[in-house]
PDB file of N, CA, C and O in Angstrom:
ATOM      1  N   UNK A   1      73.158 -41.613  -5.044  1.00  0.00           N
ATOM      2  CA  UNK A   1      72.545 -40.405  -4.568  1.00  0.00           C
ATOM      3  C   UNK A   1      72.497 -40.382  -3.049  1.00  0.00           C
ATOM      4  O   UNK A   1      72.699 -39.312  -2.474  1.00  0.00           O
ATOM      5  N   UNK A   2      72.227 -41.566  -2.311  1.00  0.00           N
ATOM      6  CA  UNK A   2      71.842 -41.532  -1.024  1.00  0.00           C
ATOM      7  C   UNK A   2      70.605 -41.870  -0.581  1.00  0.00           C
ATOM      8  O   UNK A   2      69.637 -42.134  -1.294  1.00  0.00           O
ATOM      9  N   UNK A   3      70.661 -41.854   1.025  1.00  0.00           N
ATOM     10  CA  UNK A   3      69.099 -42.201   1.418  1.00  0.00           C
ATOM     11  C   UNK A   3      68.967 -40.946   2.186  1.00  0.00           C
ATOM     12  O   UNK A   3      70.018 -40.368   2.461  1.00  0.00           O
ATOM     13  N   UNK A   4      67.930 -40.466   2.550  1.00  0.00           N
ATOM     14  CA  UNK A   4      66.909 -39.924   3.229  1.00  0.00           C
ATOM     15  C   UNK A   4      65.399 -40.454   3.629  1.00  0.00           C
ATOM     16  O   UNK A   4      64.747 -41.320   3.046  1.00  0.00           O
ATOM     17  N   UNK A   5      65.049 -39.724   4.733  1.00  0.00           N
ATOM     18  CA  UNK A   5      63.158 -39.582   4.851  1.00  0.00           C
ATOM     19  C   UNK A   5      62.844 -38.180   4.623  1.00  0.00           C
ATOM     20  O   UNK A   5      63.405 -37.105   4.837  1.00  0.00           O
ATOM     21  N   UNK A   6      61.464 -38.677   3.978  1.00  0.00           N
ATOM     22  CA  UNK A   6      60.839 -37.598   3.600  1.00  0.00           C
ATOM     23  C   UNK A   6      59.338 -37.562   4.360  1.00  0.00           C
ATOM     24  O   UNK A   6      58.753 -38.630   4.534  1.00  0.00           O
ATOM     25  N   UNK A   7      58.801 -36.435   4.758  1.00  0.00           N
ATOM     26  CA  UNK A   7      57.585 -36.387   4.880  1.00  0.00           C
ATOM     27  C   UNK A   7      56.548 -36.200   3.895  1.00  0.00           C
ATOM     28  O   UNK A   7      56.827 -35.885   2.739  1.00  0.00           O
ATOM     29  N   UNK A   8      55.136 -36.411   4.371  1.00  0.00           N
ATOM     30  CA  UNK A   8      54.112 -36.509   3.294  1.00  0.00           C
ATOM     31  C   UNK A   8      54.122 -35.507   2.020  1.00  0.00           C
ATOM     32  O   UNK A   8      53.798 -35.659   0.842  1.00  0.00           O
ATOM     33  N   UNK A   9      54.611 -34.467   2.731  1.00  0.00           N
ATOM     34  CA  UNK A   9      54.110 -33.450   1.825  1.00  0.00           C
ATOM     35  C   UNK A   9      55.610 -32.541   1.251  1.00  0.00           C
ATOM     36  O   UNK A   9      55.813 -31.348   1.026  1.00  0.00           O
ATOM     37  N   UNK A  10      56.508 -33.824   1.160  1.00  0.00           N
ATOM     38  CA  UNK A  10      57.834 -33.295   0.734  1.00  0.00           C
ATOM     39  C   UNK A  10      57.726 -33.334  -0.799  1.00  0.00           C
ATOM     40  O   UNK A  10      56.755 -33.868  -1.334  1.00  0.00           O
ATOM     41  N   UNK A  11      58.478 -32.908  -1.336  1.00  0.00           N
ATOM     42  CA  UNK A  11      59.097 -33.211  -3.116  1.00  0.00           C
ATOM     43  C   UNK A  11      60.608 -33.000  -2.921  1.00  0.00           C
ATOM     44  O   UNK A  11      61.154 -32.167  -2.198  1.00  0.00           O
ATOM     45  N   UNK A  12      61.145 -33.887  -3.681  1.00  0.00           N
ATOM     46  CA  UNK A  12      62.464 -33.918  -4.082  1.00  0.00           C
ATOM     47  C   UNK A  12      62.986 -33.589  -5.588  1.00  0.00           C
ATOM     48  O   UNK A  12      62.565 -34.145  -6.602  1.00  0.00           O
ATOM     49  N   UNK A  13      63.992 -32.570  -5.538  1.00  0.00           N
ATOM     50  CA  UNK A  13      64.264 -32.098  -7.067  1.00  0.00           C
ATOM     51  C   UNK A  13      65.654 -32.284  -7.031  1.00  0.00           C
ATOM     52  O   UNK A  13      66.374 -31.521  -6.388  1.00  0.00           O
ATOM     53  N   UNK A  14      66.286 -33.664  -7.957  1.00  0.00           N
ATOM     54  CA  UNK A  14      67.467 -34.155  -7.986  1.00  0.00           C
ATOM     55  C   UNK A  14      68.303 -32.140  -8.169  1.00  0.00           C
ATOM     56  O   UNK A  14      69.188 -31.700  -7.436  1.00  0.00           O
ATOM     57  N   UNK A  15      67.732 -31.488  -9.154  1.00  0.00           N
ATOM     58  CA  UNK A  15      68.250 -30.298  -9.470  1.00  0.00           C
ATOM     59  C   UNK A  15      69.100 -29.235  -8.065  1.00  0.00           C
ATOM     60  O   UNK A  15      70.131 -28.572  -7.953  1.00  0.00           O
ATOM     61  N   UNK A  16      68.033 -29.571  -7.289  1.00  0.00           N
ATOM     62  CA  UNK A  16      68.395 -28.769  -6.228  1.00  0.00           C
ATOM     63  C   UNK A  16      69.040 -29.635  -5.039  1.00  0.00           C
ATOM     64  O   UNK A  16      69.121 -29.250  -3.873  1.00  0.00           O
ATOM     65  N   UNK A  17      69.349 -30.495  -5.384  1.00  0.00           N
ATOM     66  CA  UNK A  17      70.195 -31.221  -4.249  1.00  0.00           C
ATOM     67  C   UNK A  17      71.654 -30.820  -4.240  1.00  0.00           C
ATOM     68  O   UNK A  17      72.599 -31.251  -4.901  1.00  0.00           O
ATOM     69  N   UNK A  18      71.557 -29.519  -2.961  1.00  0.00           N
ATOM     70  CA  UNK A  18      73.059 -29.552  -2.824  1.00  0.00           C
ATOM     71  C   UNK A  18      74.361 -30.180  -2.258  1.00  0.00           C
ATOM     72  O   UNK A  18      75.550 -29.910  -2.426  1.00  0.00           O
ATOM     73  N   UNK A  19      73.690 -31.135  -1.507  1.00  0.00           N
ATOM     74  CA  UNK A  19      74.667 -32.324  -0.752  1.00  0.00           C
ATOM     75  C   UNK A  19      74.865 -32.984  -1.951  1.00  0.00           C
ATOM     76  O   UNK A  19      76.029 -33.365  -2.073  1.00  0.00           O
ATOM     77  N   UNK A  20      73.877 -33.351  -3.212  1.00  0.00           N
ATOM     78  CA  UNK A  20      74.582 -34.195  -4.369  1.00  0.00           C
ATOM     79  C   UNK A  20      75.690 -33.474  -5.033  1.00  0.00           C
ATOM     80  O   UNK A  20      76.701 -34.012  -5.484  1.00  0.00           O
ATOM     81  N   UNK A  21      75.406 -32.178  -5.055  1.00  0.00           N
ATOM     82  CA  UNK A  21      76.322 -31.139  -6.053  1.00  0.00           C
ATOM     83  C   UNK A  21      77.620 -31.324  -5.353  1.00  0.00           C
ATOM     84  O   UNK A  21      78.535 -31.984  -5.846  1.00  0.00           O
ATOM     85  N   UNK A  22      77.680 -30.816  -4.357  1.00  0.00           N
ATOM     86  CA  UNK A  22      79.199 -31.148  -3.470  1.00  0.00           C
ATOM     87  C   UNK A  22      79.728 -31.989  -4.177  1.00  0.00           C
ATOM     88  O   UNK A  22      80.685 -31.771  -4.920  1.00  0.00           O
ATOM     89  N   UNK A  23      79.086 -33.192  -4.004  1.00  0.00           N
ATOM     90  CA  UNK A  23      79.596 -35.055  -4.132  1.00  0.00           C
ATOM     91  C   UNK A  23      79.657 -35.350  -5.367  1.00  0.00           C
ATOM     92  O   UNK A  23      80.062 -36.428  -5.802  1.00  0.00           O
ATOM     93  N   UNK A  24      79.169 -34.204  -6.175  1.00  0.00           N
ATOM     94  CA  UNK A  24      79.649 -34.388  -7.351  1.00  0.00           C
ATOM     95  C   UNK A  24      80.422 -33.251  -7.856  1.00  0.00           C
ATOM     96  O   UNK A  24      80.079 -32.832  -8.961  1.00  0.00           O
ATOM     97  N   UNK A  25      81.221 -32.773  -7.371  1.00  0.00           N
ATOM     98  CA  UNK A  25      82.554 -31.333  -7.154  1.00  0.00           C
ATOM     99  C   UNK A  25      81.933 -30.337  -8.029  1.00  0.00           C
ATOM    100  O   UNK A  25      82.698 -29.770  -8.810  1.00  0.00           O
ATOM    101  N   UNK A  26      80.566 -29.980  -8.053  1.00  0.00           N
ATOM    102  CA  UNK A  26      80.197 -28.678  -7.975  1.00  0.00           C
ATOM    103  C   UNK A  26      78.987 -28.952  -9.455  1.00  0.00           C
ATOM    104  O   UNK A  26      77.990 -28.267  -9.681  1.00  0.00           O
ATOM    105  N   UNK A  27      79.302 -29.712  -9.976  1.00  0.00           N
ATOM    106  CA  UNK A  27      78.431 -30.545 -11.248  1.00  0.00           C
ATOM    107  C   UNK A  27      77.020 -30.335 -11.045  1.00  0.00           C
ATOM    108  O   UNK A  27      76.627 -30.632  -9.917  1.00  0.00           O
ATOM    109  N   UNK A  28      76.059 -29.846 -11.951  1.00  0.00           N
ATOM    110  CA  UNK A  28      74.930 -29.787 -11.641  1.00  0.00           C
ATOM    111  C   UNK A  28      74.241 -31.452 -12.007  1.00  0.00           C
ATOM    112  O   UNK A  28      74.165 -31.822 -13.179  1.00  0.00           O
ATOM    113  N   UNK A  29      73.736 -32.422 -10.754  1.00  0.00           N
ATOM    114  CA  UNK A  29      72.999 -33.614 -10.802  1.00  0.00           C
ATOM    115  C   UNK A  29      72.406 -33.261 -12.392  1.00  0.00           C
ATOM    116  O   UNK A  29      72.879 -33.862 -13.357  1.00  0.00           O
ATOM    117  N   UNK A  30      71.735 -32.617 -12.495  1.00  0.00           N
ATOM    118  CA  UNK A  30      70.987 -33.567 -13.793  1.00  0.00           C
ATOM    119  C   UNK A  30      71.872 -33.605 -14.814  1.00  0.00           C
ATOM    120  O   UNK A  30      71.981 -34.691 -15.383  1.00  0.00           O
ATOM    121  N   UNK A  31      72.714 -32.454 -15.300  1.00  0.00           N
ATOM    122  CA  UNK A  31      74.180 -32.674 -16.181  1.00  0.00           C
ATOM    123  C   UNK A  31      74.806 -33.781 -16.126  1.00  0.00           C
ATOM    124  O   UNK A  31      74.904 -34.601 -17.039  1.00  0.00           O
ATOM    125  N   UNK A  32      75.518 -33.889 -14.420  1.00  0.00           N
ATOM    126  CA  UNK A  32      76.676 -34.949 -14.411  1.00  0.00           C
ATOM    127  C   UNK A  32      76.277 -36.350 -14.650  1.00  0.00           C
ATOM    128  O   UNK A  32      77.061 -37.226 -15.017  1.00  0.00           O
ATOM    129  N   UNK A  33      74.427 -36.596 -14.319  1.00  0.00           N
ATOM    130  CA  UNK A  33      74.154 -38.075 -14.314  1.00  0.00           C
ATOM    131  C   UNK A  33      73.931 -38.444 -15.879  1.00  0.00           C
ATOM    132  O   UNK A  33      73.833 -39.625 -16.212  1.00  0.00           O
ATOM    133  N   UNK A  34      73.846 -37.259 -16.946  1.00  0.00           N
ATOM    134  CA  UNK A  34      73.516 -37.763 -18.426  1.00  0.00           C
ATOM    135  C   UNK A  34      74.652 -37.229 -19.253  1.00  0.00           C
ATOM    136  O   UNK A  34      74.287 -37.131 -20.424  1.00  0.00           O
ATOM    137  N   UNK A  35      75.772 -36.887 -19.088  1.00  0.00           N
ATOM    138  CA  UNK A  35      76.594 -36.515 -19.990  1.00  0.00           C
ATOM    139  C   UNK A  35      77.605 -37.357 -20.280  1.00  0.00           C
ATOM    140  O   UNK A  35      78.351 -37.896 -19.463  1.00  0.00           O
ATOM    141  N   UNK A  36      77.624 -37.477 -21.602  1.00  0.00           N
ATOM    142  CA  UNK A  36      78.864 -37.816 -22.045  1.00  0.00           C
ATOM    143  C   UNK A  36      80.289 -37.738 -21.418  1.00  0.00           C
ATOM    144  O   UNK A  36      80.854 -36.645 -21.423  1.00  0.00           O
ATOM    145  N   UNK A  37      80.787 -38.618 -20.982  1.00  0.00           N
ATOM    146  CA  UNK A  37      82.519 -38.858 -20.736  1.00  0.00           C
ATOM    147  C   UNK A  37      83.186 -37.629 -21.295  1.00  0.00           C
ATOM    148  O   UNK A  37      83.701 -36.659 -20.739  1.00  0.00           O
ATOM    149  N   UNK A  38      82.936 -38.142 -23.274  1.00  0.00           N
ATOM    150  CA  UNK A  38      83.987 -37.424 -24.063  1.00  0.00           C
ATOM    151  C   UNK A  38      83.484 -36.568 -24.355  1.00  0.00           C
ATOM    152  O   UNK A  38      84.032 -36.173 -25.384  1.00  0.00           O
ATOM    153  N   UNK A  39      82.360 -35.673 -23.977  1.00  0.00           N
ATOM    154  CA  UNK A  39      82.146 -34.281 -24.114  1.00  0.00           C
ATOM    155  C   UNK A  39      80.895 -33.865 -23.296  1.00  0.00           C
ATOM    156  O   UNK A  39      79.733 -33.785 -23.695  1.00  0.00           O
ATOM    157  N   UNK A  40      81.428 -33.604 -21.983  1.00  0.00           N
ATOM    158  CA  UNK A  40      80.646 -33.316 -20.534  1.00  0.00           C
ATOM    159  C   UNK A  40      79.346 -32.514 -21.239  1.00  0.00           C
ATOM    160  O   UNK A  40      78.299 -32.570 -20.594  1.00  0.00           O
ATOM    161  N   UNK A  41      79.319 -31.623 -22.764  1.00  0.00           N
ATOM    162  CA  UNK A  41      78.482 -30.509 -23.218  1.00  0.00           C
ATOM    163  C   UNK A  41      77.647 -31.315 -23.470  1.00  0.00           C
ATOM    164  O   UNK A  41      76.673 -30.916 -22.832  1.00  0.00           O
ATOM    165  N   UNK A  42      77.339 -32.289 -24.034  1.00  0.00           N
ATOM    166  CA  UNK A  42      76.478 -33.324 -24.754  1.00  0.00           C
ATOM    167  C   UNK A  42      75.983 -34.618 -23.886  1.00  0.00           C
ATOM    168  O   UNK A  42      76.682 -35.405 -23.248  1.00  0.00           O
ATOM    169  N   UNK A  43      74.510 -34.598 -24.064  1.00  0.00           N
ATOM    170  CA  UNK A  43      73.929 -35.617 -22.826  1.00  0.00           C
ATOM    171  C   UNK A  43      73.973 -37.224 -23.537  1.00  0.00           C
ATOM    172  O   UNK A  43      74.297 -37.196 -24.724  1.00  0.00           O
ATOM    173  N   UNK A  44      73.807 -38.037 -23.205  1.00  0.00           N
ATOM    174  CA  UNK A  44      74.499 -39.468 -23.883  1.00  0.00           C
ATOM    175  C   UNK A  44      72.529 -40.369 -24.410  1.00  0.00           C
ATOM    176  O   UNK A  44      71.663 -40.910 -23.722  1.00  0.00           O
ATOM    177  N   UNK A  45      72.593 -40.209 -25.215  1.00  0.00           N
ATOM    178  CA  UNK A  45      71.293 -40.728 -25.698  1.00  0.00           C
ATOM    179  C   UNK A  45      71.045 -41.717 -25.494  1.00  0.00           C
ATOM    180  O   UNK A  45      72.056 -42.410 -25.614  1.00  0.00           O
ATOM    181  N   UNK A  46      69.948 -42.448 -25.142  1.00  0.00           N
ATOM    182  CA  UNK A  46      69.036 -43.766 -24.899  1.00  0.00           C
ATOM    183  C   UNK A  46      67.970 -43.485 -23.864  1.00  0.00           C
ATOM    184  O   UNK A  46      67.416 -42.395 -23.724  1.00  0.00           O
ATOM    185  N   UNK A  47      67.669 -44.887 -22.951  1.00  0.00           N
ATOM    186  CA  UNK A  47      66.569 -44.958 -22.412  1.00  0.00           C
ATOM    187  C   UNK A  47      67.229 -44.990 -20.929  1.00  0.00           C
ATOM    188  O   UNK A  47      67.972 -45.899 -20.561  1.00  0.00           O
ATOM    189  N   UNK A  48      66.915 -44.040 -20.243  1.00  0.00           N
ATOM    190  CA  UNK A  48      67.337 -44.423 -18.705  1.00  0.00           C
ATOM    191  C   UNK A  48      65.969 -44.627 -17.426  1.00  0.00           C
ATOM    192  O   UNK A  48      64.789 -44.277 -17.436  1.00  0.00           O
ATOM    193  N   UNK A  49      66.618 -45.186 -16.646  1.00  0.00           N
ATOM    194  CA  UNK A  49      65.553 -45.814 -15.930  1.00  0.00           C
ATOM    195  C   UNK A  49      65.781 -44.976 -14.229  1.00  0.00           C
ATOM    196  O   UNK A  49      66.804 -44.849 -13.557  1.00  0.00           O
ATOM    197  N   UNK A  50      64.751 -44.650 -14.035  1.00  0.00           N
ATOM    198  CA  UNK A  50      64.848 -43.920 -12.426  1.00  0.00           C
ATOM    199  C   UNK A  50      64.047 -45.524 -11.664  1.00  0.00           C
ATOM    200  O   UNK A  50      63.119 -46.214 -12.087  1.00  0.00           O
ATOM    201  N   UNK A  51      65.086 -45.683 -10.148  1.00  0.00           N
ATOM    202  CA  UNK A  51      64.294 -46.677  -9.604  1.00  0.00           C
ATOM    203  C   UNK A  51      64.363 -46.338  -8.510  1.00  0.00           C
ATOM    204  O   UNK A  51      65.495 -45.953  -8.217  1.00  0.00           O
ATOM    205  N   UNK A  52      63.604 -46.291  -7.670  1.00  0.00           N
ATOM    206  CA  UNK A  52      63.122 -46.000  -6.034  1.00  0.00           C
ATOM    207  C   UNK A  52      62.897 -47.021  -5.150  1.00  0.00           C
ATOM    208  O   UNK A  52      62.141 -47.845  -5.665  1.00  0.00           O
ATOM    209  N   UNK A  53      63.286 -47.370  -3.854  1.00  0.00           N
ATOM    210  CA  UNK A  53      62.945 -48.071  -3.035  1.00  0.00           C
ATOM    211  C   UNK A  53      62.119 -47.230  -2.161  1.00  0.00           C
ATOM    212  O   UNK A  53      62.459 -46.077  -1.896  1.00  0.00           O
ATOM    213  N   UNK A  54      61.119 -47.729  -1.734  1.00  0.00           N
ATOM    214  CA  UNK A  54      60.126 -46.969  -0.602  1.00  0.00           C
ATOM    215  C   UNK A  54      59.806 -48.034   0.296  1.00  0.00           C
ATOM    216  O   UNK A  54      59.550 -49.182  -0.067  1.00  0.00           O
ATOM    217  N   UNK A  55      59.831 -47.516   1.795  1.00  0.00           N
ATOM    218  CA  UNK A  55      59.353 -48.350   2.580  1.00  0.00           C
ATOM    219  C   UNK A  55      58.153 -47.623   3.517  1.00  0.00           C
ATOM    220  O   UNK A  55      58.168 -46.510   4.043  1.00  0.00           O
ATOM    221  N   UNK A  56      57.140 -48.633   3.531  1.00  0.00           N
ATOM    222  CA  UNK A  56      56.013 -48.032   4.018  1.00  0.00           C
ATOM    223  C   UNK A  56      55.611 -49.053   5.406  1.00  0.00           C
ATOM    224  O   UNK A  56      55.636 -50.284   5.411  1.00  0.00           O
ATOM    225  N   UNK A  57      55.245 -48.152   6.542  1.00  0.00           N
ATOM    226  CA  UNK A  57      55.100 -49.006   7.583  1.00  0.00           C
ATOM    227  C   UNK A  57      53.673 -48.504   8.406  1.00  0.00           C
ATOM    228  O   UNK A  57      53.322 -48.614   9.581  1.00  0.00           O
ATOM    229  N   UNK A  58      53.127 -47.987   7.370  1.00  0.00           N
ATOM    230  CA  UNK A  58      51.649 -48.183   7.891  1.00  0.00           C
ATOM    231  C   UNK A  58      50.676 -48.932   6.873  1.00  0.00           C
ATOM    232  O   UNK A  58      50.898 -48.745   5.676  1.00  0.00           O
ATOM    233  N   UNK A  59      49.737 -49.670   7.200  1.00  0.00           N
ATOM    234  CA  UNK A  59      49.083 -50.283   6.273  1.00  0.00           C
ATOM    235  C   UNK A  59      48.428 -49.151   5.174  1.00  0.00           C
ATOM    236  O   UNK A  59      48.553 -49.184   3.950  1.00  0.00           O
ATOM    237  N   UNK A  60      47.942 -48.483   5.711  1.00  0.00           N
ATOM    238  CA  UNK A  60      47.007 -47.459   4.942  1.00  0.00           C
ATOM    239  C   UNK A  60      47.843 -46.670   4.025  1.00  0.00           C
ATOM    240  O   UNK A  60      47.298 -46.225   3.015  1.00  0.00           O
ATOM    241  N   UNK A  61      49.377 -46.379   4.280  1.00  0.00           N
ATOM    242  CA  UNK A  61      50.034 -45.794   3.549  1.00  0.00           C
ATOM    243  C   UNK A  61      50.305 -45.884   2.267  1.00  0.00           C
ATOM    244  O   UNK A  61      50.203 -47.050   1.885  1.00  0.00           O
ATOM    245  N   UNK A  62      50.679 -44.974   1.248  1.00  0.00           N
ATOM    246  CA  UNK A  62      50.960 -45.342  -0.370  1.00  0.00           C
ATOM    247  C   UNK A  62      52.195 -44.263  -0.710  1.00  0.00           C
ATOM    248  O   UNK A  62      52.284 -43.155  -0.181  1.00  0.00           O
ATOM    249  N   UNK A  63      52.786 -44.606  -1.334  1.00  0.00           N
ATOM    250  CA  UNK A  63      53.530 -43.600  -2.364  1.00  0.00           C
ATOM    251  C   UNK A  63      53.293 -43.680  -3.749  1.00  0.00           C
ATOM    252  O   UNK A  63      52.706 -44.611  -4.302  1.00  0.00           O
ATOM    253  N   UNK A  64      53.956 -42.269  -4.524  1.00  0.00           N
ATOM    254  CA  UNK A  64      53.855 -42.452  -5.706  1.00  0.00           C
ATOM    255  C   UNK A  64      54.611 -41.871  -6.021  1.00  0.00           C
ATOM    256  O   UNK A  64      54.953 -41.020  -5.199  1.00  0.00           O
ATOM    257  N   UNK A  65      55.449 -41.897  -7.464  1.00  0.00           N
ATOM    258  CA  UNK A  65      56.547 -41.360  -7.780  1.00  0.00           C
ATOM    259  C   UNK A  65      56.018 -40.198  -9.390  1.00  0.00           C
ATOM    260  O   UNK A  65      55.108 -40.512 -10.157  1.00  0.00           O
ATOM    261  N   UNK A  66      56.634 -39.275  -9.485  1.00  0.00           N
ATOM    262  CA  UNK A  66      56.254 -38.539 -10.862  1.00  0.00           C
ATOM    263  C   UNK A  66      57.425 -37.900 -11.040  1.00  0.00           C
ATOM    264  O   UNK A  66      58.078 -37.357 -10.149  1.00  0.00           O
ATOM    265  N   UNK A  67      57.931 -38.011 -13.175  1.00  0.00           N
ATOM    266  CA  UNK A  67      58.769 -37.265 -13.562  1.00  0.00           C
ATOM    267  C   UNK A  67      58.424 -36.415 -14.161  1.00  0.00           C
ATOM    268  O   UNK A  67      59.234 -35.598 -14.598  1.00  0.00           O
TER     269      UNK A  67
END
């Protein structure tokens, strides 16, 4: 996906990322990251895992992540 910064009061919606859409030749992110190979229509079943690196450089600071 890439890196960025975000500020406090940002949200990120893989959906609307159009620098991902490009990079993925026009594919809507949440489609292209769960579909099936052999039939792009159909999303590929199991358990997937979202993982985040955050770096925080104030003591007092926190993040939190929500799907």
């Amino acid at each position: 996906m890439g890196s960025f910064a975000m500020a406090a009061s940002h949200t990120y919606y893989l959906s609307q990322d159009d620098r991902l859409q490009r990079k993925l030749d026009g594919e809507r992110p949440e489609k292209a990251f769960f579909a099936d190979p052999e039939d792009p229509e159909v999303a590929l079943k199991g358990t997937y895992e979202l993982q985040a690196k955050v770096w925080l450089f104030e003591e007092q600071a926190d993040a939190e992540g929500e799907l």
